[in-house]
N, C-alpha and C positions, 0 to 999 in steps of 0.2 A: 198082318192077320190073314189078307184074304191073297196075298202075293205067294201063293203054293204053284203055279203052273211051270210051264220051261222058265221063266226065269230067276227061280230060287235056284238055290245050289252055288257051289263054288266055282266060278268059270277063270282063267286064262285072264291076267291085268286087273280082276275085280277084287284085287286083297283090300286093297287100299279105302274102296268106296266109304265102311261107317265112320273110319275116319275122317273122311271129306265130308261126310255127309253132317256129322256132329257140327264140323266148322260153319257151314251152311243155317242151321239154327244158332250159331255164337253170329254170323254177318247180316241174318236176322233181325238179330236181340241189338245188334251196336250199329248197325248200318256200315259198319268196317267189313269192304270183304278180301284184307289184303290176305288175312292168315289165310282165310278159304283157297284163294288163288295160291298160295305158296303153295299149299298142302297139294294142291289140285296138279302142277304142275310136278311135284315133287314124285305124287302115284304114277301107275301107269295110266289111267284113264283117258286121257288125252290121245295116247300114244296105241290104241287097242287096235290099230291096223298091225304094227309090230307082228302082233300076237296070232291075228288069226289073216294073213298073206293068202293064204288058200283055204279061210274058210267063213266065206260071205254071209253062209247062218249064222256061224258062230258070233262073228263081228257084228249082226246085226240085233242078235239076244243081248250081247254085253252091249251094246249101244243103248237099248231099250232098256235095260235093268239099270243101266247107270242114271240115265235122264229120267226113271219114275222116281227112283230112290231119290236124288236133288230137288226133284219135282214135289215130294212128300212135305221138302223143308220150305223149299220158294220156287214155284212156276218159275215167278220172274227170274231167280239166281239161273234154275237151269233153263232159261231161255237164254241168257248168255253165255253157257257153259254150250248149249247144242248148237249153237254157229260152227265153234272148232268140232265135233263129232260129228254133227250132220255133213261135213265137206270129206272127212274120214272116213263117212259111209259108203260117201258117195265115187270116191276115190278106191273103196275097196270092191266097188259093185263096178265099177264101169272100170276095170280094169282091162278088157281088152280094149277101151280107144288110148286107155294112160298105158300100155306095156309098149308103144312099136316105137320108131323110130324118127317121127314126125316132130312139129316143132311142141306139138302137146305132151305128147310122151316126156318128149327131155324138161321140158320147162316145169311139170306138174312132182316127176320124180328126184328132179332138182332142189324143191319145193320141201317133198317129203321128208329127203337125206336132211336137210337142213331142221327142216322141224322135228326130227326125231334125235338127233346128234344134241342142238342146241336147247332141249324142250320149250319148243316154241310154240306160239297159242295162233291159231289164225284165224282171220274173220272173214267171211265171202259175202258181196253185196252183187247189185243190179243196177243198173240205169233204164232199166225198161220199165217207167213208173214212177211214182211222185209228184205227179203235175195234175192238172187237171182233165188229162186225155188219156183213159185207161191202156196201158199198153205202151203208149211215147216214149220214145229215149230222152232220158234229159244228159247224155252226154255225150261226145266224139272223138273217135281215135283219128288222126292223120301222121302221115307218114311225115317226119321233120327232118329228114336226110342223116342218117348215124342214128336216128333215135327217135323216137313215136310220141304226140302230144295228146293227150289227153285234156280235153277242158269239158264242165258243168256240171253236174251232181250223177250222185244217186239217188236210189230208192231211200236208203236208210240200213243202217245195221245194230246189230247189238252185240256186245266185246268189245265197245268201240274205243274206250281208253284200256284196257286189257290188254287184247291182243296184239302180235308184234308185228305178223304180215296182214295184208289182205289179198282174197282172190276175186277179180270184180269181172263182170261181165261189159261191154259198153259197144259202140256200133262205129262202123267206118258210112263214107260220105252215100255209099250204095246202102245203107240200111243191113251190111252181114255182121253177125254177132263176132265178137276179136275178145279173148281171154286175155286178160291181164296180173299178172306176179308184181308186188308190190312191198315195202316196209308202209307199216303205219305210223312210224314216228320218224322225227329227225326232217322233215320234208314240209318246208311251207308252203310248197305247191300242193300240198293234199290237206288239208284242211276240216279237220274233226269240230263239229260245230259244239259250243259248250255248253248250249244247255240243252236239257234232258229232249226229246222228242215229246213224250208221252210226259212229262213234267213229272208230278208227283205217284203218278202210276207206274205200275214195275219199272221203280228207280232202278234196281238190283240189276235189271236187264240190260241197264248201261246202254241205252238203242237212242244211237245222236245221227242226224245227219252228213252226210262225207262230201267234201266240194273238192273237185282238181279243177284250179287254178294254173294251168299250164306245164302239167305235169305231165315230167319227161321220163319216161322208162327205155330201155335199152331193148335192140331186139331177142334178147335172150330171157327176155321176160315177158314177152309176146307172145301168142298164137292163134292165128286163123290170119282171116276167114275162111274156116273150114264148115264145110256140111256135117259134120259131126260134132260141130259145137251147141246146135239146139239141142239134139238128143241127148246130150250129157248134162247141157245145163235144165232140160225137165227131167232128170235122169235126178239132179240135186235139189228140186223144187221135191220130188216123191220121197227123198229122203231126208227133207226139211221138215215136209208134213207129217211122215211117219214120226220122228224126232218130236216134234210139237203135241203131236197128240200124246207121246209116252209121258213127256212131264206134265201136261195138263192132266193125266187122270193120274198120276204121282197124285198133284194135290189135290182129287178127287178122294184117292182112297184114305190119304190125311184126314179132311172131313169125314170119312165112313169110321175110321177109326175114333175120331174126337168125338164123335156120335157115340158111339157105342162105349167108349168111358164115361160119357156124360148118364149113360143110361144105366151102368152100374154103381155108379156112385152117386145118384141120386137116390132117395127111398120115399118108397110112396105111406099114405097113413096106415098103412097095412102094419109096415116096418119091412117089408120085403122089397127089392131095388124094384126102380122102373125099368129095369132090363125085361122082368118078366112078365112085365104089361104083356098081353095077348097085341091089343093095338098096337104099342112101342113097338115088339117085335116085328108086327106086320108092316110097320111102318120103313123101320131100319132095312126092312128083306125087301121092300119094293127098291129102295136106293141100290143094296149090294148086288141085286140084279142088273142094274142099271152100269153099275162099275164090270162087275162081274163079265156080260154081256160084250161091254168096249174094249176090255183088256181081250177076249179072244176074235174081235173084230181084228186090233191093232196084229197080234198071230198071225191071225189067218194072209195078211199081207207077206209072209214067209216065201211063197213060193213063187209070186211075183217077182222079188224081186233074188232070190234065187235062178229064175228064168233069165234074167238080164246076163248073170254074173258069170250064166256058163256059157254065151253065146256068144261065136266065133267076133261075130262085129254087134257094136251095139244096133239097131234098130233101132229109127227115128218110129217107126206104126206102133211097133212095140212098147215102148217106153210110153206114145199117147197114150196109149189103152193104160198102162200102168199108170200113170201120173192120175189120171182119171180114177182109176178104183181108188188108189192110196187117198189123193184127195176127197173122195167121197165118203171114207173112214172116218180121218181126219173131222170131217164134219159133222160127222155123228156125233163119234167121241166128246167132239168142242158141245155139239149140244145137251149130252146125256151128262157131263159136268156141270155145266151150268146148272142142271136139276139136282145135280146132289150136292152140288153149291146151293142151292134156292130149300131144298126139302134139310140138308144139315142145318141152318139156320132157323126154321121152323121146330123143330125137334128140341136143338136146343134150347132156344128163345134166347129172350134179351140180353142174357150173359155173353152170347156172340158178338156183341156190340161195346166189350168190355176189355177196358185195358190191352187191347192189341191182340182179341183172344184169336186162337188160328185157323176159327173158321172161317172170319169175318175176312183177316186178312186173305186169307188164300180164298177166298168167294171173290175179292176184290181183285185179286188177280188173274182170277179165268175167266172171268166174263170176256179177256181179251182172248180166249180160247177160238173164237169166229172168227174165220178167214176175211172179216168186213164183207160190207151189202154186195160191193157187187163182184166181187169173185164168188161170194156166195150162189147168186142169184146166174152168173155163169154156168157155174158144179151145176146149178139144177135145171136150169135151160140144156144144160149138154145131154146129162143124166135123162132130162125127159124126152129129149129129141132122139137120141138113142131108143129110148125104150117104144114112142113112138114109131118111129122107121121101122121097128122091128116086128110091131105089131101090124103094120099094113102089108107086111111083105108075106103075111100069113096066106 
């Protein structure tokens, strides 16, 4: 309905999406989402670095138009679906530290050849977090002579029985970040935990936690400690966030939409819909503004990460400042959903609470749209400290 900006139109890999996107409501309705994943693997969408090599707006429109669209059917689906896009994104944005000749370059384009040849799905996690000390590594890389050990968790991911590699993050005995290429099946030294993280909440999201148990990878599957591993990996946290906010206002504009059916097809004692209630109306325009509003917030993040994509070496300053604005989007978005998750339920009324109706479930799945309290509560310590400094220096 109200998806008319850049990203309607026909782009480059996006034939396939209502297709996918249909399956998406059929893995909904059955809790099965093998077909989804066939179909999903079978389109280009996965694969839309393919498509746009040299052109990181493009790649980032179809990125965003893919994740609202799956977002419209289940947050959760495409919050397992933008693990593999957001690392694509990010891949296709931080291409001058992946184009040279270092052990990143080879090991990440290696990666690529591979996932693009064998259409393969991959998942990227973290070890910096999960414990009880914000920030902590819960895992270690050491040198094992022929070959590198990894042992103790991550953060968490989600694609986690899905996907075929992962790409993880984890720390050597000096505390520097070391990249790691991985399969995620076949290996009892990596260990996919089996039940849900978030239990009954975005099942769809498949988000279990990952343990290496003395997990041996090859140095050809390594790289760093490199200085250019922080800025790439907040380079992939900005294009997580971007990614997370497009499917959460997906299933924002779903509730705007099931709002505004529910307000034509109801009729008031007049005999005329409640669409044309004066209030109704005024009511639905205060939400679509609200949507309206986030979708050209989540835009406006365009030339941000535009700047990154054409610049000679990535920038660690650079990238802060970015990671910062995107994340501070991000948080809007998460919140101005949650209101037209909270105000579509009111609208409609109790029928939302009824046989699986799609407000109630997609309300129930954005409320995880919040980055949690204390990255939150980071965003706006930084965001005010900034703003602070900036007004004393007046």
């Amino acid at each position: 309905m109200l998806l008319t900006t850049e990203l309607s139109g026909p782009r480059p890999g996006l034939d396939g999406l209502d297709e996918v996107a249909a399956l998406a409501d059929e893995a909904v309705a059955s809790g099965d989402t093998g077909p989804f994943y066939q179909a999903l693997r079978a389109s280009e969408l996965p694969y839309l670095l393919k498509h746009y090599r040299d052109d990181p707006h493009g790649l980032l429109l179809a990125t965003v138009t893919a994740l609202h669209t799956i977002g419209a059917r289940s947050p959760g689906l495409a919050l397992g679906v933008s693990q593999h896009l957001s690392s694509m994104l990010a891949f296709g944005i931080g291409r001058s530290v992946l184009s040279g000749d270092d052990a990143a370059g080879k090991v990440v384009r290696g990666l690529l050849d591979e996932t693009f040849d064998r259409r393969l799905l991959i998942a990227n996690t973290t070890s910096q977090g999960g414990g009880s000390t914000i920030g902590a590594s819960g895992s270690r890389i050491v040198d094992a002579g022929g070959a590198f050990r990894v042992d103790g968790h991550s953060t968490y991911m989600s694609l986690a029985t899905e996907a075929d590699k992962v790409v993880f993050l984890t720390y050597d005995a000096g505390r520097n970040p070391v990249g790691v290429v991985t399969d995620l099946r076949g290996n009892p030294a990596l260990q996919v935990a089996g039940d849900l993280l978030f239990g009954d909440h975005l099942v769809l999201a498949d988000t279990r936690r990952l343990t290496f148990a003395g997990l041996e990878v090859p140095p050809e599957s390594v790289f760093g400690p490199d200085p250019t591993l922080n800025a790439f990996y907040s380079l992939q946290l900005m294009c997580h966030n971007l990614c997370v906010a497009a499917l959460y206002l997906g299933g924002g504009h779903r509730i705007l939409e099931e709002t505004a059916q529910h307000g034509r097809s109801t009729t008031l004692p007049s005999g005329e819909p409640l669409s044309r209630s004066d209030s109704f109306a005024a009511n639905v325009g205060r939400v679509a503004i609200s949507y309206t509003n986030s979708l050209d917030l989540i835009l406006a993040q365009a030339p941000t990460f535009r700047d990154l994509a054409t610049a000679d070496v990535l920038d660690a300053g650079g990238v802060a400042r970015g990671l910062l604005r995107v994340s501070t989007a991000k948080y809007t978005v998460a919140k101005n959903v949650e209101t037209i998750a909270a105000e579509g339920r009111k609208l409609i009324g109790a029928r939302t609470f009824m046989q699986d109706h799609p407000v109630a479930r997609i309300g129930a799945e954005v409320v995880f749209a919040a980055l949690g309290p204390a990255t939150e509560k980071l965003i706006e310590r930084n965001f005010g400290t900034r703003y602070l400094e900036a007004e004393g220096g007046k």
